[in-house]
DRENTI-62585 format. One record per atom (N, C-alpha, C): x, y, z; residue in three letters. Coordinates in steps of 0.05 Angstrom, whole numbers, padded with zeros to 5 digits, always signed. Layout:
% residues N
XYZAla...
***
This chain:
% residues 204
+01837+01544+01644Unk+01818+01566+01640Unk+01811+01581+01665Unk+01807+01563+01684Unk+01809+01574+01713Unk+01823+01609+01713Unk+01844+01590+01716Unk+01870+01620+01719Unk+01863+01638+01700Unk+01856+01637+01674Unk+01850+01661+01665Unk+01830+01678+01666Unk+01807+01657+01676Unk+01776+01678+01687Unk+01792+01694+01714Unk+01806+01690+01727Unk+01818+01697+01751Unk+01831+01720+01737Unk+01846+01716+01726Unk+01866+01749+01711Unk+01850+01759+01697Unk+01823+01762+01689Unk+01804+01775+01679Unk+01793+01790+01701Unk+01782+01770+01710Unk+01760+01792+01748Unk+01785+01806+01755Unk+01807+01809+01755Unk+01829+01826+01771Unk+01833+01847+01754Unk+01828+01836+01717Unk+01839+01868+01698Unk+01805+01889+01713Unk+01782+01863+01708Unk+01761+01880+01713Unk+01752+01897+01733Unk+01775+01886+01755Unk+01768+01895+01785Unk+01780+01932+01772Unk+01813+01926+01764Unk+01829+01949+01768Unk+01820+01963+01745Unk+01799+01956+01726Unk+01792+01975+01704Unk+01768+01995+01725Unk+01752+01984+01733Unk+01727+01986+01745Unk+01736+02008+01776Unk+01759+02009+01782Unk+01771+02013+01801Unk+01777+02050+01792Unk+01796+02045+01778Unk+01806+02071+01767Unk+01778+02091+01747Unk+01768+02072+01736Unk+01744+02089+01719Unk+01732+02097+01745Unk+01715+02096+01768Unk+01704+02099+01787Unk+01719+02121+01799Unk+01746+02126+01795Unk+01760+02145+01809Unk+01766+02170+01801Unk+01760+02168+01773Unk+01773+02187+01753Unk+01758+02203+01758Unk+01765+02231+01744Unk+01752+02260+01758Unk+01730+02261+01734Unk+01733+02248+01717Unk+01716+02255+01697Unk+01681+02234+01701Unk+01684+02215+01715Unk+01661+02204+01729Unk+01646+02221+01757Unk+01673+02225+01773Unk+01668+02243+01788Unk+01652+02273+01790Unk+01660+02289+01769Unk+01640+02308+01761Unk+01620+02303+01751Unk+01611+02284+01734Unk+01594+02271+01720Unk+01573+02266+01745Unk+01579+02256+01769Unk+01561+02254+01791Unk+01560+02273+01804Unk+01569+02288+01794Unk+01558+02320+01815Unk+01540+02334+01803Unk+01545+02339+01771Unk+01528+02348+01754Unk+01498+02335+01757Unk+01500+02308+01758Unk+01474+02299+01752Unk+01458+02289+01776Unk+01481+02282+01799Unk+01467+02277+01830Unk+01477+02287+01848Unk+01474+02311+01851Unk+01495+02325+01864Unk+01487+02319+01904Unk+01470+02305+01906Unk+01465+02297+01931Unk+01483+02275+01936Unk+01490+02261+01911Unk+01503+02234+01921Unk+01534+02242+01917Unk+01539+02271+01914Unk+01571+02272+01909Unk+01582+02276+01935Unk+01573+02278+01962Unk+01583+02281+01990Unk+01592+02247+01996Unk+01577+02235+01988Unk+01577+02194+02001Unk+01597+02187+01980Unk+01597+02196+01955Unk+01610+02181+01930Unk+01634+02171+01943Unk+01654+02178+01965Unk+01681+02167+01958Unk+01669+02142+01978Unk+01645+02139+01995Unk+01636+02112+02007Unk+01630+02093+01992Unk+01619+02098+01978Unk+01607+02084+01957Unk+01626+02072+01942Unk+01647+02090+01929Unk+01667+02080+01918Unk+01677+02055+01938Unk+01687+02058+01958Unk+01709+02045+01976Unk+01692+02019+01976Unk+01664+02023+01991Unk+01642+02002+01986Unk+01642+01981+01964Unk+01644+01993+01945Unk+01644+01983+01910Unk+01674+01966+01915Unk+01689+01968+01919Unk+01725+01959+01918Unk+01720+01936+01937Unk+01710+01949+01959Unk+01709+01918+01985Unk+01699+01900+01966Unk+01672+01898+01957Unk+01654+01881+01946Unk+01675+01871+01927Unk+01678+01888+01911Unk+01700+01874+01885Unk+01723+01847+01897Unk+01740+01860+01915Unk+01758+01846+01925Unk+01749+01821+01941Unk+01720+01815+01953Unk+01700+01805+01961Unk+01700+01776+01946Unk+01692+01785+01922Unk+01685+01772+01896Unk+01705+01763+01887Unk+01732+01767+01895Unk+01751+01753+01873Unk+01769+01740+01897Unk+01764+01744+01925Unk+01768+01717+01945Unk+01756+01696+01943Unk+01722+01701+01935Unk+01707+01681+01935Unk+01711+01666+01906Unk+01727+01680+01891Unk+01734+01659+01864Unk+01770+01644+01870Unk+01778+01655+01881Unk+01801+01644+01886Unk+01796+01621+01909Unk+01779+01616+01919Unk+01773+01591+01943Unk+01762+01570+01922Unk+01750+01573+01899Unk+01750+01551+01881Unk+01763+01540+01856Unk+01788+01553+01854Unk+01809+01549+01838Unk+01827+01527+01849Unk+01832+01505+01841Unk+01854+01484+01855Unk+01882+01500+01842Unk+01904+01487+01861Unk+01928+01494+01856Unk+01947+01480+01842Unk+01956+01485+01828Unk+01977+01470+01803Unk+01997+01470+01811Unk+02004+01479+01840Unk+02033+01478+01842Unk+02033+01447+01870Unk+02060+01447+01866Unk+02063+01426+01892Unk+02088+01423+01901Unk+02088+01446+01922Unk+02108+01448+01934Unk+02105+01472+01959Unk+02118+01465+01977Unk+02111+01485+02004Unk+02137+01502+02015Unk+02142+01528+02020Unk+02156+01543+02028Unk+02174+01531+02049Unk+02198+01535+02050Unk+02215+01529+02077Unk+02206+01541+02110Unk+02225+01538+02123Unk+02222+01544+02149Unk+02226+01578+02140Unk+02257+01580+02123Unk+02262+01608+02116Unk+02248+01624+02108Unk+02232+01612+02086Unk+02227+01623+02062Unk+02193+01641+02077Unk+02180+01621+02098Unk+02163+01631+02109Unk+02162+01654+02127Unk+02187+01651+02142Unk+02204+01671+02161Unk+02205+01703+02143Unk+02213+01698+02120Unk+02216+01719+02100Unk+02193+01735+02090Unk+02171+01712+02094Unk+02141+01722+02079Unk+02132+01739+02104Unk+02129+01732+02127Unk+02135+01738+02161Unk+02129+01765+02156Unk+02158+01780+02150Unk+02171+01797+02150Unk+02164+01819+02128Unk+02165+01814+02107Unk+02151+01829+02088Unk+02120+01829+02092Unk+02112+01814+02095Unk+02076+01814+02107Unk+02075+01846+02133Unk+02084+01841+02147Unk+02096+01857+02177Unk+02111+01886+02165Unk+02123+01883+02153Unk+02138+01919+02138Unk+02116+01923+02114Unk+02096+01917+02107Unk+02077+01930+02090Unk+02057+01936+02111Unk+02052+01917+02128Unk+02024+01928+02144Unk+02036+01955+02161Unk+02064+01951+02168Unk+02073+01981+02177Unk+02076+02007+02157Unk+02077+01998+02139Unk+02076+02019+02117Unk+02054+02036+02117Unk+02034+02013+02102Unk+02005+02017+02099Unk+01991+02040+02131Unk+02001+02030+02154Unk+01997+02043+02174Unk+02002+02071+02178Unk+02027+02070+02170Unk+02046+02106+02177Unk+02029+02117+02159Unk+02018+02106+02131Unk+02015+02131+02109Unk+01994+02140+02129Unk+01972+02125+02131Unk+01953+02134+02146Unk+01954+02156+02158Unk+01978+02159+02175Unk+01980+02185+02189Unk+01987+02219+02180Unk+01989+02205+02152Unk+01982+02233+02127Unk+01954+02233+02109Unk+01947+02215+02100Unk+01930+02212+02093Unk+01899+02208+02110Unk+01899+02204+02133Unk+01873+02201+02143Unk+01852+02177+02135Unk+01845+02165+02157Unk+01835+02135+02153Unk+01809+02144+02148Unk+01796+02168+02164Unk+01765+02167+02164Unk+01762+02179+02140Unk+01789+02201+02114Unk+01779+02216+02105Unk+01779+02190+02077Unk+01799+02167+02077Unk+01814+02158+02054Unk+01783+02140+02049Unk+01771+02135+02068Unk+01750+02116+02063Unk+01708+02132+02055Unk+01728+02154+02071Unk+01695+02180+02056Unk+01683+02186+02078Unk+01686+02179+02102Unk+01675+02179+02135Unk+01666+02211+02125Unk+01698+02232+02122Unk+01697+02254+02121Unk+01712+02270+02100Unk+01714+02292+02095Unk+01717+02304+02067Unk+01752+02316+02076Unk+01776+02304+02074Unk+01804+02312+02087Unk+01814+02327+02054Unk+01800+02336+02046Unk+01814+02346+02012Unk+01834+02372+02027Unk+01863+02373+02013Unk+01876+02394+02020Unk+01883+02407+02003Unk+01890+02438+02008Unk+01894+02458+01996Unk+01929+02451+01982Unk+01939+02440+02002Unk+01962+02452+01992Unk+01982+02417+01995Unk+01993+02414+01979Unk+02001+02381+01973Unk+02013+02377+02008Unk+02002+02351+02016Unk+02025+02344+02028Unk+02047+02326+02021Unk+02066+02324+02046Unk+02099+02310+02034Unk+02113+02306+02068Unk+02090+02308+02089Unk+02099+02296+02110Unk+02111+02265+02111Unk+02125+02260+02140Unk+02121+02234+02141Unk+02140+02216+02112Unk+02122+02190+02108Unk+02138+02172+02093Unk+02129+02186+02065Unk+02118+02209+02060Unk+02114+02220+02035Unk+02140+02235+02026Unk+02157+02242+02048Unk+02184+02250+02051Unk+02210+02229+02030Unk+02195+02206+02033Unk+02215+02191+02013Unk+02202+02170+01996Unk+02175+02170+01996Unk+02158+02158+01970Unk+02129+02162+01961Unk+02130+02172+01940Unk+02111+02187+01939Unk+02075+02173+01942Unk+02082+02140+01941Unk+02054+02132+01936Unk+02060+02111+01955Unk+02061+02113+01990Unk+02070+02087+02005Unk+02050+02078+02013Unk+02026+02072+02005Unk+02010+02060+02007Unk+02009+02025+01983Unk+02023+02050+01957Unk+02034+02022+01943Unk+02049+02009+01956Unk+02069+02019+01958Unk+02100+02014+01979Unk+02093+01988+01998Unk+02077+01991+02013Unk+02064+01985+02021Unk+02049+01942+02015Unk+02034+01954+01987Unk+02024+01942+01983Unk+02039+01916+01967Unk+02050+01930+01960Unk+02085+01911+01942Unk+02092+01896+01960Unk+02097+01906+01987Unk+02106+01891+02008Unk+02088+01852+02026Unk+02068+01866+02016Unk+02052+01849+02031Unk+02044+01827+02017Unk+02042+01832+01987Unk+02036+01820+01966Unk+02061+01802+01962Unk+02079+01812+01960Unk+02108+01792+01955Unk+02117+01772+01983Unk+02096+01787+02007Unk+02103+01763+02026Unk+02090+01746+02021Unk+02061+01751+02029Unk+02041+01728+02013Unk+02040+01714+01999Unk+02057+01724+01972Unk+02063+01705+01960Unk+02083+01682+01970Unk+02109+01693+01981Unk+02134+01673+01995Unk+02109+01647+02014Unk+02096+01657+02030Unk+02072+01643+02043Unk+02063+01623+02035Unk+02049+01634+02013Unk+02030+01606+02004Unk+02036+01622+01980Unk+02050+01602+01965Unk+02065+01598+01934Unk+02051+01580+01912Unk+02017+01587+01915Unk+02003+01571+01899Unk+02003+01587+01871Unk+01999+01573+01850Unk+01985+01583+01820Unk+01971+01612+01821Unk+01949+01610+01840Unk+01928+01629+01841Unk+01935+01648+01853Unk+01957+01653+01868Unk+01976+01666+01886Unk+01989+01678+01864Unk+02007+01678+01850Unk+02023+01674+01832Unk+02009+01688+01805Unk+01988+01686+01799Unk+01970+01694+01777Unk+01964+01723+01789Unk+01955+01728+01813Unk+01935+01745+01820Unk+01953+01768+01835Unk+01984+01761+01840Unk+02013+01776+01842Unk+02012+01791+01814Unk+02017+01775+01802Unk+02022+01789+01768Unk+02007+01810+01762Unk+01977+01801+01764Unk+01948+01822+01761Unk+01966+01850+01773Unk+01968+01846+01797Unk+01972+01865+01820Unk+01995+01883+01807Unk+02013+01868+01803Unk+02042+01885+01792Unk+02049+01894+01765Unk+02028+01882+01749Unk+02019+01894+01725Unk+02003+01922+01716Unk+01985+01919+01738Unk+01970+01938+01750Unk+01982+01965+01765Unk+02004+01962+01782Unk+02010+01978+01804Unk+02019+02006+01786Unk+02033+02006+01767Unk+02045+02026+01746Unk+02018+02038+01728Unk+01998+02018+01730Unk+01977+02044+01717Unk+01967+02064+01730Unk+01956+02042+01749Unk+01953+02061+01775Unk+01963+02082+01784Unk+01986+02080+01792Unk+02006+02097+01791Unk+01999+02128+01777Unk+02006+02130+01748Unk+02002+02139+01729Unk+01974+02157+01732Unk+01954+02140+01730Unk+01931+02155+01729Unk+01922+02170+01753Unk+01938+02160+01777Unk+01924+02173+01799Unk+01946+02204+01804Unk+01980+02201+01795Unk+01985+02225+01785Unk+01975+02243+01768Unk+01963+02234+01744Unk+01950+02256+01729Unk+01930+02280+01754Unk+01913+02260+01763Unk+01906+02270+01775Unk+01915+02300+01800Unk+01932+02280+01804Unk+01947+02304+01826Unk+01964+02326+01822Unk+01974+02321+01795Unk+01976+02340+01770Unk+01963+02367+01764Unk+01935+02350+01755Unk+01913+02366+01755Unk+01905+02394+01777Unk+01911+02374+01808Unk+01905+02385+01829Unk+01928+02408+01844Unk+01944+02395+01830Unk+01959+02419+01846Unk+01989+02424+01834Unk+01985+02422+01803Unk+02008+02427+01779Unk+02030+02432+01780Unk+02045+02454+01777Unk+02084+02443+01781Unk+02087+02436+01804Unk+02073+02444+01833Unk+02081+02433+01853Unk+02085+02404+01861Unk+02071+02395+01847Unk+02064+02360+01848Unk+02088+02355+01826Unk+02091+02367+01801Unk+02111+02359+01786Unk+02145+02365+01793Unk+02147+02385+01810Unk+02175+02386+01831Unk+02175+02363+01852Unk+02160+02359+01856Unk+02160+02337+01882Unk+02155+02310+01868Unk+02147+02305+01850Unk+02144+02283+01835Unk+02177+02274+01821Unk+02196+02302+01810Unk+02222+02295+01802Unk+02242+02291+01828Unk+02230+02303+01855Unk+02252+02302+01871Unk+02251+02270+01895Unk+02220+02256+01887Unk+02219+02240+01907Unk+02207+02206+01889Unk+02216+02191+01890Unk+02211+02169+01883Unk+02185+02162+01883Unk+02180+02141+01874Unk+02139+02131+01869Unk+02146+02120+01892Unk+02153+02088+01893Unk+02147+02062+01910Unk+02168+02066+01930Unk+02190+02064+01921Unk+02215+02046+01934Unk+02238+02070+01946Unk+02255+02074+01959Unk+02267+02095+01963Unk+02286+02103+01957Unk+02306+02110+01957Unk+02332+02118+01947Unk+02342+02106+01966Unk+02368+02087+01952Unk+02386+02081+01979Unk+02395+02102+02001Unk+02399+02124+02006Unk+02409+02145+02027Unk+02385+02156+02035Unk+02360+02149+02029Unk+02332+02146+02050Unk+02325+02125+02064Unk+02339+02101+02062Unk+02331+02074+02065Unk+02333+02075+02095Unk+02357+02080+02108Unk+02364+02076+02138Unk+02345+02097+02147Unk+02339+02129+02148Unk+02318+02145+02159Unk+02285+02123+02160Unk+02289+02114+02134Unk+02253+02109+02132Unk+02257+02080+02154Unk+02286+02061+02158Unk+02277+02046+02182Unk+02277+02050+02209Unk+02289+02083+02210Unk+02292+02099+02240Unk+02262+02101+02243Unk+02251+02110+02219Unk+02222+02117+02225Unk+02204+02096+02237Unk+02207+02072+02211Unk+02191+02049+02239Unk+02195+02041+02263Unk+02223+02040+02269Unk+02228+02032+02294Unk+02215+02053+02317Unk+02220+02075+02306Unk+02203+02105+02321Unk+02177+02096+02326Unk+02159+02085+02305Unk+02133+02082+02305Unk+02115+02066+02315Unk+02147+02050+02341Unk+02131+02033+02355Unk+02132+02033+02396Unk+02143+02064+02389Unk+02154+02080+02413Unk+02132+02091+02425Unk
***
């Protein structure tokens, strides 16, 4: 039963997650507090820490059902994918903006970008996040590990989805040309070698 209150706080995290994001909450707080629509994306980000907060502190009391420990390799491997997502997660930054992604400051743009690693996926922050998650798991290969992967990758395609509509919304065939010409997560094999010129660049 453990494990399933655990895949519940994670549907609840990512339901609670996306409703909070949607434009249709979003106006909803402008209409009715329109003082608090400048802080909202803090608050939001605030709201997610806490969440994610809350479902470390339930995962430290879940025992593990598994019994068995990663190789010398197998850890080497988690290493490595741990290390190419936190580089990921990094570069997007440099399109996206750290102070704007968290609400510090208001980075809304006129006109889509597609700099950078947006050049060969369109959401590498997932990219990203796929990466780090699948090392972690190679890492420490417990139950709760393993449960709370699934949440994650069950999840990543709604996500997905809904946060296109959005961008849809925002900036219509242009987002839908660039949406048919560039992949979500992962890259096209004949982007693969550029996007690892890029990291190796990114530490120049």
């Amino acid at each position: 039963m453990d494990h399933i209150y655990l895949a519940l706080a994670w549907g609840f995290y990512f339901f609670l997650h996306s409703y909070l994001a949607s434009n249709r909450v979003k106006d909803s707080i402008k209409k009715t507090w329109p003082q608090l629509a400048a802080t909202y994306r803090l608050l939001y980000v605030a709201v997610s820490i806490t969440g994610l907060a809350a479902i470390g502190w339930l995962l430290r009391g879940i025992p593990n059902r598994f019994d068995f420990a990663p190789s010398p390799a197998v850890q080497v491997g988690g290493i490595l994918l741990l290390s190419a997502g936190a580089i990921i997660i990094m570069l997007s930054f440099r399109q996206y903006s750290f102070t704007g992604f968290i609400g510090l400051r208001n980075d809304a743009h006129d006109t889509l970008q597609i700099n950078g690693l947006l050049n060969y996926v369109r959401h590498p922050i997932y990219a990203g996040t796929v990466l780090m998650v699948l090392g972690y798991l190679l890492l420490l290969p417990t139950s709760t590990t393993v449960v709370s992967a699934l949440c994650i990758f069950i999840y990543l395609p709604i996500g997905i989805r809904l946060e296109e509509k959005k961008l849809i919304a925002l900036y219509g065939e242009t987002y839908r040309d660039y949406r048919n010409r560039v992949p979500a997560v992962f890259p096209d094999c004949r982007h693969l070698f550029c996007l690892i010129l890029l990291f190796l660049f990114s530490f120049l």
